[in-house]
DRENDO-1510 file (C-alpha; in Angstrom, 1 decimal, always signed):
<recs>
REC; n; res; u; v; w
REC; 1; UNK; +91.3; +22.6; -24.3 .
REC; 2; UNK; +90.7; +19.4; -22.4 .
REC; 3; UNK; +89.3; +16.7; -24.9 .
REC; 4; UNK; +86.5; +14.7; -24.9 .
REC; 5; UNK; +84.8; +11.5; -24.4 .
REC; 6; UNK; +81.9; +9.2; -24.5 .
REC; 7; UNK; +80.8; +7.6; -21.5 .
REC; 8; UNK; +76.8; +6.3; -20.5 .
REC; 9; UNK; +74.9; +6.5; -17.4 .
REC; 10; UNK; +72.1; +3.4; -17.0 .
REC; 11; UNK; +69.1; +2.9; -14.3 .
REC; 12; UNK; +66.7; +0.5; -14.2 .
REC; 13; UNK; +63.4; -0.6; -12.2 .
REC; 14; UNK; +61.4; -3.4; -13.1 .
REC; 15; UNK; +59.5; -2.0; -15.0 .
REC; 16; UNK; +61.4; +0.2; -17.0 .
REC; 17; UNK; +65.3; +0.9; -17.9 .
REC; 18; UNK; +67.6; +4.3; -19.2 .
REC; 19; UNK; +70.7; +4.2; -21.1 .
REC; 20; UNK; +71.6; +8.1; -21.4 .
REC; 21; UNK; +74.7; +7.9; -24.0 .
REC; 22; UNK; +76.9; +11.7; -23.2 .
REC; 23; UNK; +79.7; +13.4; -24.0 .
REC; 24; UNK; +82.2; +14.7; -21.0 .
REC; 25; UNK; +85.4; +16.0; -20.6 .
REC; 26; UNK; +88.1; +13.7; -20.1 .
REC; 27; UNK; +88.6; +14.6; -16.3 .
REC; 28; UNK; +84.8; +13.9; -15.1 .
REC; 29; UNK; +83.7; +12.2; -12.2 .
REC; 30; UNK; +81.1; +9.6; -12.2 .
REC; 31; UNK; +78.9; +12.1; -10.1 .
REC; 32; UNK; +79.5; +14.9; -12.6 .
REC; 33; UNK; +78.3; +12.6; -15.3 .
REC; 34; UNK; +75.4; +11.1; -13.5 .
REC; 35; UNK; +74.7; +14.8; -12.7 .
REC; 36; UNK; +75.3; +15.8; -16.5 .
REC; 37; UNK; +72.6; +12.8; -17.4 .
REC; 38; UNK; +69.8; +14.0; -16.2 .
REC; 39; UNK; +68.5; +10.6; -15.7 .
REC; 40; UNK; +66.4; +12.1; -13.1 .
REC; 41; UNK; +63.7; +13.9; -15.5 .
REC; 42; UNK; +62.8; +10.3; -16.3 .
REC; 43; UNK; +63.0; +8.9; -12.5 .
REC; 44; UNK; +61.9; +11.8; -10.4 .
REC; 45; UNK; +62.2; +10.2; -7.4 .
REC; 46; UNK; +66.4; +9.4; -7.9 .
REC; 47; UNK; +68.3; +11.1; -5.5 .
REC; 48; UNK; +71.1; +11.7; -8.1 .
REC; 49; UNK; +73.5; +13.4; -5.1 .
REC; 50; UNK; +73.4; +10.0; -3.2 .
REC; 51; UNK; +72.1; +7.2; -5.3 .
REC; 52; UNK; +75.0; +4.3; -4.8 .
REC; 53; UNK; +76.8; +3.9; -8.3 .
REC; 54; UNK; +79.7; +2.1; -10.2 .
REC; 55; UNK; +81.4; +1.0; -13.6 .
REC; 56; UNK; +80.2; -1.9; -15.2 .
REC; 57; UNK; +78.7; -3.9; -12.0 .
REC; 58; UNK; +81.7; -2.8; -9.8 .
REC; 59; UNK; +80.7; -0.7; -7.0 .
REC; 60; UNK; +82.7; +3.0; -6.9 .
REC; 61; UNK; +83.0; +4.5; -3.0 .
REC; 62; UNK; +83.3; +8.1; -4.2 .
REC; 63; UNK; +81.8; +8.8; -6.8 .
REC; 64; UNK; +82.5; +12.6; -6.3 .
REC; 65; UNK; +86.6; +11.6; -7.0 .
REC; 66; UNK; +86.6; +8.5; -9.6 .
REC; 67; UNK; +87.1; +9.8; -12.8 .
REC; 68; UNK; +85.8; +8.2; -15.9 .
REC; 69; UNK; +87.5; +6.3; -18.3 .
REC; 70; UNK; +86.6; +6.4; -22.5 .
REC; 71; UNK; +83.2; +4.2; -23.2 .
REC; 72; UNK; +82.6; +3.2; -19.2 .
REC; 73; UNK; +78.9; +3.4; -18.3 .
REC; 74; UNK; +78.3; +4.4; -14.9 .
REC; 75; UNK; +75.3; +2.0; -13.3 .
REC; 76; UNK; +73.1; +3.7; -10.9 .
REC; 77; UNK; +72.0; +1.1; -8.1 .
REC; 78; UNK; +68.2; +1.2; -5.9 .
REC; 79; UNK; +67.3; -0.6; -3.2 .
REC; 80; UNK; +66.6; -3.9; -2.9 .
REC; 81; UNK; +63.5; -5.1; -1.9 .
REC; 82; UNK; +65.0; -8.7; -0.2 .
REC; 83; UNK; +68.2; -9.4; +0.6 .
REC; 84; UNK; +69.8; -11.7; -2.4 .
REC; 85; UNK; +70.2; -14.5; +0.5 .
REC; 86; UNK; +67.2; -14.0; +1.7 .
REC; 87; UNK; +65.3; -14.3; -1.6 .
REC; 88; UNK; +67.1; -17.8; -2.1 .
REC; 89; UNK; +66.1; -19.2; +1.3 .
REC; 90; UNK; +62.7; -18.1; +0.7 .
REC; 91; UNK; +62.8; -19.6; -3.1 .
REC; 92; UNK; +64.4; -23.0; -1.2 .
REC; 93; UNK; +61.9; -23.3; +1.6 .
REC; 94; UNK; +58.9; -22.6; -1.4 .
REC; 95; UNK; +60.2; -25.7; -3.4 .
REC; 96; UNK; +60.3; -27.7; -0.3 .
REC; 97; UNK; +57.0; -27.8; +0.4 .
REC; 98; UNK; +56.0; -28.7; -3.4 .
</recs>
């Protein structure tokens, strides 16, 4: 019998943000449990398959072989609208010209 853990997958827009707290086997992956989750009945339009993904803010390259760890919450991550640098220049150039 292979034992069992407690690990979370999180999401978040904007306007609105899911924690889903499970319970996996000690050898899943962090696609199995983002799969597992079903974060997607609550965000249709995630692409749970190939939505980028990692462990507390650290980005995982295949999520199809990384297997969790005891309490680690997988963080699901969307597009950005603006480049981070880009939204600083803009943010620079606006208080500038105040």
């Amino acid at each position: 019998m292979v034992n069992s853990m407690r690990v979370e997958v999180a999401y978040a827009l904007p306007e609105k943000q899911k924690i889903v707290s499970l319970e996996v086997e000690e050898d899943c992956t962090v696609r199995d449990a983002v799969r597992r989750s079903n974060i997607d009945v609550f965000f249709p339009e995630l692409d749970v398959e190939n939505v980028k993904v990692g462990i507390f803010g650290k980005a995982v390259r295949n999520a199809d072989q990384q297997v969790l760890k005891e309490g680690e919450r997988v963080e699901l991550y969307r597009e950005l609208k603006v480049d981070p640098k880009q939204a600083r220049a803009n943010r620079a150039a606006k208080s500038t010209k105040s």
